[in-house]
C-alpha beads as a LAMMPS data file, in Angstrom:
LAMMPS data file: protein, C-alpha beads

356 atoms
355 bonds

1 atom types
1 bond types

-500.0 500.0 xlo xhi
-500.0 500.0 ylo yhi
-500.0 500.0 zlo zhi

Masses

1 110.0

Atoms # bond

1 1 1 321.662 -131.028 332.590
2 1 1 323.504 -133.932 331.909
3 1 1 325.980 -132.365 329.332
4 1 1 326.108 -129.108 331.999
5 1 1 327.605 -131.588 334.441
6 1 1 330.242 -133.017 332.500
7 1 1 331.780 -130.049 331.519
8 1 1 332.397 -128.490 335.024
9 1 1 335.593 -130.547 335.085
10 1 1 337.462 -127.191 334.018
11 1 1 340.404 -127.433 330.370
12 1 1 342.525 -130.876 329.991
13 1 1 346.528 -130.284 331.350
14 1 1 348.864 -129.110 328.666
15 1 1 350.454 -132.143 327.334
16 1 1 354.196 -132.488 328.040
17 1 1 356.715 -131.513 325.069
18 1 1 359.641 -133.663 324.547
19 1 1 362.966 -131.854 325.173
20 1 1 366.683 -132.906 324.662
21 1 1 368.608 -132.412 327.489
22 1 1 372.383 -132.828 328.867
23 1 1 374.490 -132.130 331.999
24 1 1 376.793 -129.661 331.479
25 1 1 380.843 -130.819 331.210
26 1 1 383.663 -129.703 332.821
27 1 1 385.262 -126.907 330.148
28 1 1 388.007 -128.027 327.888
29 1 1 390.329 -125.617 330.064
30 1 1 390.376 -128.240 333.473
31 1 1 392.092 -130.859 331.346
32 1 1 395.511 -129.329 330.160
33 1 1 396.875 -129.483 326.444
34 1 1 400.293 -130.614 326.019
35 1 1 402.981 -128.898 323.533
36 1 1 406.004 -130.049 322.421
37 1 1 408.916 -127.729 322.677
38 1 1 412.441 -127.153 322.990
39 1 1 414.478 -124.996 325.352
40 1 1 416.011 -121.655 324.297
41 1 1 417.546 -118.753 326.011
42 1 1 415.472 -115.970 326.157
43 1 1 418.002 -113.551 324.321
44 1 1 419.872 -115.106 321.235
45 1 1 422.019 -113.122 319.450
46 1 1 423.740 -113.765 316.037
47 1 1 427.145 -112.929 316.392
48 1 1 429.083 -111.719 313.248
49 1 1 432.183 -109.618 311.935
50 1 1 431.381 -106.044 310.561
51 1 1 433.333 -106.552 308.130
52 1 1 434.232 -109.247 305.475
53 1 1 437.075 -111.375 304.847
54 1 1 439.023 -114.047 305.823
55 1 1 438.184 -116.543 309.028
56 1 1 441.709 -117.079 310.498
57 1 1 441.214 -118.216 313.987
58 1 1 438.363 -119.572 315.921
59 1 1 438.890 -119.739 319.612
60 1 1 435.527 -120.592 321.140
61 1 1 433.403 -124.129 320.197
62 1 1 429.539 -125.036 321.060
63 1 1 428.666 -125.162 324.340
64 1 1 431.614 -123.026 325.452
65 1 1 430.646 -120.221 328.584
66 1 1 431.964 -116.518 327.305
67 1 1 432.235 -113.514 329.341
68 1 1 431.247 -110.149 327.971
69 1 1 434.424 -109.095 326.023
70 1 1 435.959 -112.235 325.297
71 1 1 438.035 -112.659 322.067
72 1 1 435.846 -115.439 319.728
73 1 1 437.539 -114.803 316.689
74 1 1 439.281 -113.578 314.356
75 1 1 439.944 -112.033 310.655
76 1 1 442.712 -111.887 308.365
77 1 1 443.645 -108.114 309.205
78 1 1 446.295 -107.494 306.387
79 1 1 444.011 -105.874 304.429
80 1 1 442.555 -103.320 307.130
81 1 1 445.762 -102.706 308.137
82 1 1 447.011 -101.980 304.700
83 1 1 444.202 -99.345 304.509
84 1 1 444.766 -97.802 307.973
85 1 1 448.087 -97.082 307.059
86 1 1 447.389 -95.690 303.580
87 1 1 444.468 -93.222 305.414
88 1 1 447.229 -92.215 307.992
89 1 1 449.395 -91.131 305.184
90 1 1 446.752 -89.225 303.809
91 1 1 445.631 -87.561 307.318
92 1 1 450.245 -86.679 307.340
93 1 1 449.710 -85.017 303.829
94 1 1 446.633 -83.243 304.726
95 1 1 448.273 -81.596 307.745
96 1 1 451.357 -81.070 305.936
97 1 1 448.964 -78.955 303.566
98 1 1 447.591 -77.264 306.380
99 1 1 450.161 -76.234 308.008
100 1 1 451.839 -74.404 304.821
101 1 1 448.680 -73.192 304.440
102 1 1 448.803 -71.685 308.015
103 1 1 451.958 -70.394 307.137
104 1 1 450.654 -68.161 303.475
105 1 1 448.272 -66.666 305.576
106 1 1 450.465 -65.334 308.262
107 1 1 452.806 -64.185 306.154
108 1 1 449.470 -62.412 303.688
109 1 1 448.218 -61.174 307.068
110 1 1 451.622 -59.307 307.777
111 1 1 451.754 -57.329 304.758
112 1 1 448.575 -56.470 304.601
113 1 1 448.875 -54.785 307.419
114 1 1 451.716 -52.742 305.900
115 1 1 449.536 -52.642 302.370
116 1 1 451.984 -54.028 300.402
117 1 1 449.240 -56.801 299.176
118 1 1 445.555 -56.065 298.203
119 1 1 442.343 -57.422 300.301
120 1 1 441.120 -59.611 297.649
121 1 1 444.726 -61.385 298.062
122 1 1 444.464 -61.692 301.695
123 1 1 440.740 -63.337 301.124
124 1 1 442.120 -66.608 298.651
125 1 1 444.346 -67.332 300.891
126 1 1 442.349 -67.228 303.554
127 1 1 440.081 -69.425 302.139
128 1 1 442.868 -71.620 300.842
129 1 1 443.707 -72.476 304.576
130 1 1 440.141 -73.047 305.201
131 1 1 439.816 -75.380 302.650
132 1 1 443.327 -76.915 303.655
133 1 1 441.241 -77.122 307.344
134 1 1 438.965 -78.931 305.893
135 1 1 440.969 -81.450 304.023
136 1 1 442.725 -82.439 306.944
137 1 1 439.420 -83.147 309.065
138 1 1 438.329 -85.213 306.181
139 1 1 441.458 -87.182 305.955
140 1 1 441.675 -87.340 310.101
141 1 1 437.814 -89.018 309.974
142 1 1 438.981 -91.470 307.122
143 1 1 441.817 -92.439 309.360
144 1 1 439.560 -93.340 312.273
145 1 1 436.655 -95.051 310.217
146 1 1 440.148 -97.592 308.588
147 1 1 441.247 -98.271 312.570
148 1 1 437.792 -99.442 313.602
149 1 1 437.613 -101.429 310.066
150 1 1 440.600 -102.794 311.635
151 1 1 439.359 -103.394 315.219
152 1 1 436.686 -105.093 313.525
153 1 1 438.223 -107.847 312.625
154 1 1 438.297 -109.228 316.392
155 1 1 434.685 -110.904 317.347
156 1 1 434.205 -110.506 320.611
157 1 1 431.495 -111.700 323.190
158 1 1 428.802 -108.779 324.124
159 1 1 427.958 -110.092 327.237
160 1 1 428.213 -113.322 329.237
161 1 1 426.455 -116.277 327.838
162 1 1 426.889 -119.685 325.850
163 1 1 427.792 -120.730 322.430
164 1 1 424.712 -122.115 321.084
165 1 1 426.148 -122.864 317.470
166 1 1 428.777 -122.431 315.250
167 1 1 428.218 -121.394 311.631
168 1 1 431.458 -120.530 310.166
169 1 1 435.225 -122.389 310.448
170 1 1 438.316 -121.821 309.940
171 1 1 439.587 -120.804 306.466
172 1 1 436.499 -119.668 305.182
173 1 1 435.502 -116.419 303.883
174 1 1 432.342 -114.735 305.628
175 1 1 431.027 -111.563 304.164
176 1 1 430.395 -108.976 306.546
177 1 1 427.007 -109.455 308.849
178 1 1 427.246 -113.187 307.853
179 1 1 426.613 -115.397 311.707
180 1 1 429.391 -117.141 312.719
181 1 1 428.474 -117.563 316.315
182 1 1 424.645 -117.924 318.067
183 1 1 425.407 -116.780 321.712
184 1 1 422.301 -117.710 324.452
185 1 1 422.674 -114.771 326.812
186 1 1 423.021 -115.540 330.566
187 1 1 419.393 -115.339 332.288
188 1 1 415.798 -116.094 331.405
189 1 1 415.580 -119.585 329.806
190 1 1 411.857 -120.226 328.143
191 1 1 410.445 -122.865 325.708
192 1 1 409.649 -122.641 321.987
193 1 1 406.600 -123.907 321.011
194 1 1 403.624 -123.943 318.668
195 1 1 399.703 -123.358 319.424
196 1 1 397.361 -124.625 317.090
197 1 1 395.267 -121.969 315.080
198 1 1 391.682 -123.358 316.303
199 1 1 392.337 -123.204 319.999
200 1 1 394.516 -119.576 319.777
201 1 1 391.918 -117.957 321.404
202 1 1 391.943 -120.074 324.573
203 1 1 395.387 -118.417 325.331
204 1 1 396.970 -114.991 326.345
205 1 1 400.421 -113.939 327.534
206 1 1 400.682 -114.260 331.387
207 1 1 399.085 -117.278 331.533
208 1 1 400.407 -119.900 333.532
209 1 1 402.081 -123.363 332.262
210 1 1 403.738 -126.221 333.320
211 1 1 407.048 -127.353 331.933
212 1 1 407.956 -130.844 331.657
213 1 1 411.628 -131.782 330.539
214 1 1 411.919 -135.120 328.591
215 1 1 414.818 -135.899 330.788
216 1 1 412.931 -135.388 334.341
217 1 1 409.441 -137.001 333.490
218 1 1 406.634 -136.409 336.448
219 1 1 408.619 -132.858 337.312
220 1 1 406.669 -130.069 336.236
221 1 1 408.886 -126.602 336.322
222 1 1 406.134 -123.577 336.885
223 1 1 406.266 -120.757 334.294
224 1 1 403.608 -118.343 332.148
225 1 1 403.339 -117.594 328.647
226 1 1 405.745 -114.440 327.824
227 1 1 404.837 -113.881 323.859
228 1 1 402.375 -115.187 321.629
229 1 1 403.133 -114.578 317.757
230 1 1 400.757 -111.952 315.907
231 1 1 400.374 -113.623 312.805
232 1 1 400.143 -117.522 312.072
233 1 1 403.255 -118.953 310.150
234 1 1 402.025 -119.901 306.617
235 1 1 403.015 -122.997 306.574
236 1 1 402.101 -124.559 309.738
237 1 1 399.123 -122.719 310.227
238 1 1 400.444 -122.218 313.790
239 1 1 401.123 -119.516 316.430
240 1 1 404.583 -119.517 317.618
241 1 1 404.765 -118.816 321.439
242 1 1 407.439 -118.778 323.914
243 1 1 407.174 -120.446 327.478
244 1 1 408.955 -118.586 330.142
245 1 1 410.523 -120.725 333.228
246 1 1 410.444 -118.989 336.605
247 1 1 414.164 -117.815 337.361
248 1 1 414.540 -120.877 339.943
249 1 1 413.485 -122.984 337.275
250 1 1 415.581 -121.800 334.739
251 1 1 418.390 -122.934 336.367
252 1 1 417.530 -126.780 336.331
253 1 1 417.337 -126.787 332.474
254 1 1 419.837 -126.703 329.685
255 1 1 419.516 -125.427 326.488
256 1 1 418.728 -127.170 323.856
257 1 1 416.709 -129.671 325.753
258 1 1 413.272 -131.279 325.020
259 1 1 410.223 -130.540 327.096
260 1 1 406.509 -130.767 326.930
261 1 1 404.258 -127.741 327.862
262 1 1 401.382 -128.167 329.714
263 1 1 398.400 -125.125 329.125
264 1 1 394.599 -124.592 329.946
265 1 1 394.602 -126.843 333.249
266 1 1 393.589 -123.326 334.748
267 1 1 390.136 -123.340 334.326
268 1 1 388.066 -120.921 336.242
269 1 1 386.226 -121.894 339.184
270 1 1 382.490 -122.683 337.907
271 1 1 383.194 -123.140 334.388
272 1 1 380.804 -125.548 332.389
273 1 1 380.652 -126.934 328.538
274 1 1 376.604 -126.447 327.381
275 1 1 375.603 -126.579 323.807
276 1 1 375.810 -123.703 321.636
277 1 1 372.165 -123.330 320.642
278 1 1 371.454 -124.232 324.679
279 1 1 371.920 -120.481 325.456
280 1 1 369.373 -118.073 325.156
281 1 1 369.614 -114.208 324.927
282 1 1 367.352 -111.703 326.467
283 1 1 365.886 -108.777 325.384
284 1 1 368.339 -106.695 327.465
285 1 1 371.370 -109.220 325.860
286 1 1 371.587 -110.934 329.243
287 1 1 372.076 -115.266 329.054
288 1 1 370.247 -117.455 330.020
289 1 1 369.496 -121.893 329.580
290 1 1 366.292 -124.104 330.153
291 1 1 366.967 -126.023 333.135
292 1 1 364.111 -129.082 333.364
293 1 1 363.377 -129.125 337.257
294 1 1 360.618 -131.361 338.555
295 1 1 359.181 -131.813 334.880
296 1 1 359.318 -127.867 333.701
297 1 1 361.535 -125.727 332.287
298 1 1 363.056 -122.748 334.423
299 1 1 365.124 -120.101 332.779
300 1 1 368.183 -119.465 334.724
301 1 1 370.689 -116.864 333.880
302 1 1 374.421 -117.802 333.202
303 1 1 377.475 -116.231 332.143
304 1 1 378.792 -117.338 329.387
305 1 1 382.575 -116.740 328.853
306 1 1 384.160 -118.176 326.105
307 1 1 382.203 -119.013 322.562
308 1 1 383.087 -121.570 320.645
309 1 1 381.978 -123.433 317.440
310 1 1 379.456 -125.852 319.300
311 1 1 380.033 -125.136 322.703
312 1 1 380.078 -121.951 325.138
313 1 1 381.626 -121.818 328.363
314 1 1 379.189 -120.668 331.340
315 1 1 378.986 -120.112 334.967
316 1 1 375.730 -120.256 336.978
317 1 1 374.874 -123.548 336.240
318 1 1 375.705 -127.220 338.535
319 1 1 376.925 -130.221 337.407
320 1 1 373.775 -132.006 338.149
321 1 1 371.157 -130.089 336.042
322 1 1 369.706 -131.016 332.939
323 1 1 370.056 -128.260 330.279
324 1 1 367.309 -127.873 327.308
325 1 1 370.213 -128.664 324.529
326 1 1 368.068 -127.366 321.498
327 1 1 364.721 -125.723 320.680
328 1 1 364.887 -123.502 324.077
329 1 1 363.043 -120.142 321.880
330 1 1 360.197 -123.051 321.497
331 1 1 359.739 -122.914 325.409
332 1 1 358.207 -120.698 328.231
333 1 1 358.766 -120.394 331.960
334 1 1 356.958 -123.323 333.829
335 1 1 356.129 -125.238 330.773
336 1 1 355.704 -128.947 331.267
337 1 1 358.275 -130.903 329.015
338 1 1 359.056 -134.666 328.665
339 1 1 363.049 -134.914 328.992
340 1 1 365.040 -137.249 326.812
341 1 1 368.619 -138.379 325.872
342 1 1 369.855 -138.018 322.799
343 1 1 368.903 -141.570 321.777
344 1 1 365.482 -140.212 322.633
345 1 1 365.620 -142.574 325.489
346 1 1 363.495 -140.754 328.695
347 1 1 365.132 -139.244 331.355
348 1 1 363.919 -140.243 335.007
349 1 1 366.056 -137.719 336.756
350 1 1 364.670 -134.973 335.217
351 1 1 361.348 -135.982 335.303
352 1 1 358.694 -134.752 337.758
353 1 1 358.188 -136.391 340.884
354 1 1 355.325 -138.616 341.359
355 1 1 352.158 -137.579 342.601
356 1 1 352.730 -133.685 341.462

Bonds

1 1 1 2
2 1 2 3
3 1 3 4
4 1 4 5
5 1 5 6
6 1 6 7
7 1 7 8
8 1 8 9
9 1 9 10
10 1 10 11
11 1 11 12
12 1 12 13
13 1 13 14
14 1 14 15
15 1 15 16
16 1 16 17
17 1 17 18
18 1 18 19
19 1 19 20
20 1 20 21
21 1 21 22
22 1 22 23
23 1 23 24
24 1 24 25
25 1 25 26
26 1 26 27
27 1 27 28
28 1 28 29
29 1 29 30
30 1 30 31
31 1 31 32
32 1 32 33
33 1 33 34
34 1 34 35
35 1 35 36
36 1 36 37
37 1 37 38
38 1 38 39
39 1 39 40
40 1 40 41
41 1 41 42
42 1 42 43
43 1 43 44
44 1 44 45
45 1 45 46
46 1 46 47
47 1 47 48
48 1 48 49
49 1 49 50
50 1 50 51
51 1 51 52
52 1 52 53
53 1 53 54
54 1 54 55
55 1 55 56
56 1 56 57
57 1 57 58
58 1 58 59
59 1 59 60
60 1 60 61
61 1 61 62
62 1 62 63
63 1 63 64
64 1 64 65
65 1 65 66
66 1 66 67
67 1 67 68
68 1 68 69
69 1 69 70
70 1 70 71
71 1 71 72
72 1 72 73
73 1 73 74
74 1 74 75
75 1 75 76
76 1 76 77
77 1 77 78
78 1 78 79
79 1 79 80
80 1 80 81
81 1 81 82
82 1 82 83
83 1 83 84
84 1 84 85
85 1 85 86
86 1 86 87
87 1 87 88
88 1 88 89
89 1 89 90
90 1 90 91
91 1 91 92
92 1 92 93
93 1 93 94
94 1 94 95
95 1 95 96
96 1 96 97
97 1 97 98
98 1 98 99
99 1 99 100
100 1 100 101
101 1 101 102
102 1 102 103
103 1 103 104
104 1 104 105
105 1 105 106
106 1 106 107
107 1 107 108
108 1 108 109
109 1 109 110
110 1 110 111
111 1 111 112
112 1 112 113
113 1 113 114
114 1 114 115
115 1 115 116
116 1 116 117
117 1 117 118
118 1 118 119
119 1 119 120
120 1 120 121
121 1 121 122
122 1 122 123
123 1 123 124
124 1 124 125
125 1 125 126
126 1 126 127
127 1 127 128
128 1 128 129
129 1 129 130
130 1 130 131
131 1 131 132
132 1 132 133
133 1 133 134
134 1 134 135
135 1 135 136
136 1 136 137
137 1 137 138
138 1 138 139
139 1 139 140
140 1 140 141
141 1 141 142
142 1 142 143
143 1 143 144
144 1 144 145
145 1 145 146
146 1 146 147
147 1 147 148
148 1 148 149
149 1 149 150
150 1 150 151
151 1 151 152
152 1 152 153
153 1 153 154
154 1 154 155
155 1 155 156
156 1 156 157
157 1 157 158
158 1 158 159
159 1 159 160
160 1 160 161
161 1 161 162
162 1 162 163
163 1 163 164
164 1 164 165
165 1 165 166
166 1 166 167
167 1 167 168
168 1 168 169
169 1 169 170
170 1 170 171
171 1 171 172
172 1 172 173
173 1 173 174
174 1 174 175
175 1 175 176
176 1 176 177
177 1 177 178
178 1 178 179
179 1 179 180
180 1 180 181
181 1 181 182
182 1 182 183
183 1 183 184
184 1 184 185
185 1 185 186
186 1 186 187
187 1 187 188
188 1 188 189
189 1 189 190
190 1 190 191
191 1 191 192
192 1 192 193
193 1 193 194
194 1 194 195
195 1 195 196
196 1 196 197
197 1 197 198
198 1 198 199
199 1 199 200
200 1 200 201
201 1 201 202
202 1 202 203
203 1 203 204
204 1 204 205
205 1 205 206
206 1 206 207
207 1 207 208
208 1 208 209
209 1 209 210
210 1 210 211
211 1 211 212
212 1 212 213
213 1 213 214
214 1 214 215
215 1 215 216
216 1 216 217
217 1 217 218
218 1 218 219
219 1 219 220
220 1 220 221
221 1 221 222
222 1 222 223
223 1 223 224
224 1 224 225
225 1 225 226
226 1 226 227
227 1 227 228
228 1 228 229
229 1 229 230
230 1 230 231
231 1 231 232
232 1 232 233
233 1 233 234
234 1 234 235
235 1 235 236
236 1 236 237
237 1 237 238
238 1 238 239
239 1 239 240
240 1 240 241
241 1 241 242
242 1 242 243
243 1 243 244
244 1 244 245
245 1 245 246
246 1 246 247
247 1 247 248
248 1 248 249
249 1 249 250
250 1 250 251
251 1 251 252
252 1 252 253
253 1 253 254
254 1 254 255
255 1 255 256
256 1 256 257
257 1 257 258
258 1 258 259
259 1 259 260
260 1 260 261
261 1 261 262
262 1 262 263
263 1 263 264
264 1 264 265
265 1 265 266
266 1 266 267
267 1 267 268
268 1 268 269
269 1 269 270
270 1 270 271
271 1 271 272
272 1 272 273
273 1 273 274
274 1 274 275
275 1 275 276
276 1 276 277
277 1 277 278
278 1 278 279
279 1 279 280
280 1 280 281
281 1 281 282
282 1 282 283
283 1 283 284
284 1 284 285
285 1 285 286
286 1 286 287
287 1 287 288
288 1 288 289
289 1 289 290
290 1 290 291
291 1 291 292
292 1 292 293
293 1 293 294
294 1 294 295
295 1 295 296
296 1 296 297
297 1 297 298
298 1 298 299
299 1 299 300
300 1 300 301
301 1 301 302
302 1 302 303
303 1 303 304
304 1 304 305
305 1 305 306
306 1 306 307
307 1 307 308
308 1 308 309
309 1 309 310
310 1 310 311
311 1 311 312
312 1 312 313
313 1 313 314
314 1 314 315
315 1 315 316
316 1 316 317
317 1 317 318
318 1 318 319
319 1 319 320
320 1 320 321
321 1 321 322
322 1 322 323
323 1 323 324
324 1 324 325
325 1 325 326
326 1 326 327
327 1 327 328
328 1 328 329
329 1 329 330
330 1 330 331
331 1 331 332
332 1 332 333
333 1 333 334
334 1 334 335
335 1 335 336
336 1 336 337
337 1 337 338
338 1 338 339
339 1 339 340
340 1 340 341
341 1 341 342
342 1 342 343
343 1 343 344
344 1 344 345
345 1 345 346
346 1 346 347
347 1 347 348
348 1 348 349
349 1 349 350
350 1 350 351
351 1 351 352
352 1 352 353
353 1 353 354
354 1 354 355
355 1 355 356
């Protein structure tokens, strides 16, 4: 009877499991990365002659303005002109030849009509004057093609912009396609920079950024990432990217200047840092953590947004709760846990609340 009555006192509680736990950060993304950069125009064109020879005249420096049309430079033309005019004598002997061709077959046509000369006659030269025809167009094209050689030697501005740079001077030979001039296009003015190759996938073009210019510290220009490169350089092991600046903006920089880029202060609304192995997955592939309320764990669902190599990005979860950092598929709903620190120091907040 005695033994009956001590063992109506029903099983002894679960004992409590120690757990690691953390409060979740604020993501990476609230606390923006700075990038060195320098100011470009958004269209930069390489200016150069079509054709080679001799640099006789320069009349534009660095930092010039140019309007679309405007005479840069120059060649030595003698020898373009020398071949216009030997391809214009040609073109004045190929007509020559046509027209006394022209004049055989009028004069074949005419007596043929009276038979006095056979068909086969009247056939060579009419394909004599065709051929003559022909000769002429040739020579008439060859003409044309040694006037715009000629032409070419004139460099002239395609549209209104700046001299960036000057690559070529006077008295120096420049083969044809070789940059003399860099002209910066009038309009959009963005910032060159590089994005390291471990955070690249914490940006995408149209996101927004702050510029800051070296010269005009504490001003921060608005503006959004317009391209992001495709393929790291091999060197660097960077992405090159270029900034944008809002048109207003544009117009308070100059190129050539030295700013600093500021990206990822845009974090979304909700957004915390847990542990990578703090995330569970469902059956159905939905999220979830082990929050530690009142001395159990609860499983509450999160999105996570961004992976990363010890950390995932989540929303669902507040500031203030304690997350199960490691050995969550160890756990069950409503299990009674012992939460500690990662010095395996105990944590009171977490911890149930007396008398329960």
């Amino acid at each position: 009877m005695l033994l009956a009555s001590c063992g109506g006192d029903g099983p002894a509680p679960e004992a409590a499991r120690p757990v690691w736990v953390v409060r979740p950060q604020p993501a990476d993304g609230t606390q923006p990365l700075a990038f060195p950069g320098e100011v470009h125009a958004r269209e930069e064109s390489p200016l150069a002659f079509r054709v080679g020879g001799k640099l006789v005249r320069r009349h534009v420096d660095p930092g010039d303005r140019v309007r679309e049309g405007q005479l840069l430079a120059e060649l030595d033309p003698g020898d373009q002109e020398a071949q216009v005019r030997a391809a214009q004598a040609q073109l004045a002997a190929a007509e020559a030849e046509l027209e006394r061709a022209r004049g055989d077959l009028e004069r074949y046509r005419a007596l043929a009509a009276q038979q006095l000369v056979s068909r086969s006659a009247l056939d060579a030269q009419q394909a004599a004057y065709e051929a003559a025809a022909g000769q002429a167009r040739a020579a008439r094209a060859q003409w044309e093609v040694a006037r715009n050689q000629a032409a070419y030697t004139a460099l002239r501005a395609p549209r209104d912009g700046v001299i960036a740079s000057r690559q070529a001077e006077t008295g120096q030979v420049v083969a044809a396609g070789q940059t003399v001039f860099v002209l910066a296009a009038d309009g959009g003015r963005e910032v060159a920079i590089h994005l390291p190759e471990d955070r690249i996938g914490r940006f995408k073009v149209g996101d927004p950024a702050e510029i800051e210019l070296w010269s005009a510290p504490g001003t921060r220009l608005p503006g959004r990432i317009r391209e992001i490169a495709a393929a790291a350089d091999a060197q660097t092991r960077s992405y090159a990217a270029r900034v944008a600046l809002d048109d207003q903006a544009a117009a308070q920089v100059a190129l050539g200047q030295s700013a600093r880029v500021y990206l990822g202060g845009a974090a979304g609304d909700g957004q915390l840092r847990v542990p990578l192995a703090a995330v569970q997955r469902g059956a159905d592939g939905s999220a979830s953590v082990w929050v530690v309320r009142e001395g159990k764990v609860v499983a509450v669902p999160v999105q996570a947004d961004t992976f990363g190599s010890e950390h995932v990005l989540v929303r669902g979860l507040s500031p203030q709760d304690w997350v199960v950092a490691a050995g969550g598929h160890l756990l069950r709903e409503g299990q009674p846990v012992r939460p500690v620190d990662r010095n395996n120091r105990p944590v009171a907040a977490a911890a149930p609340a007396k008398g329960s």
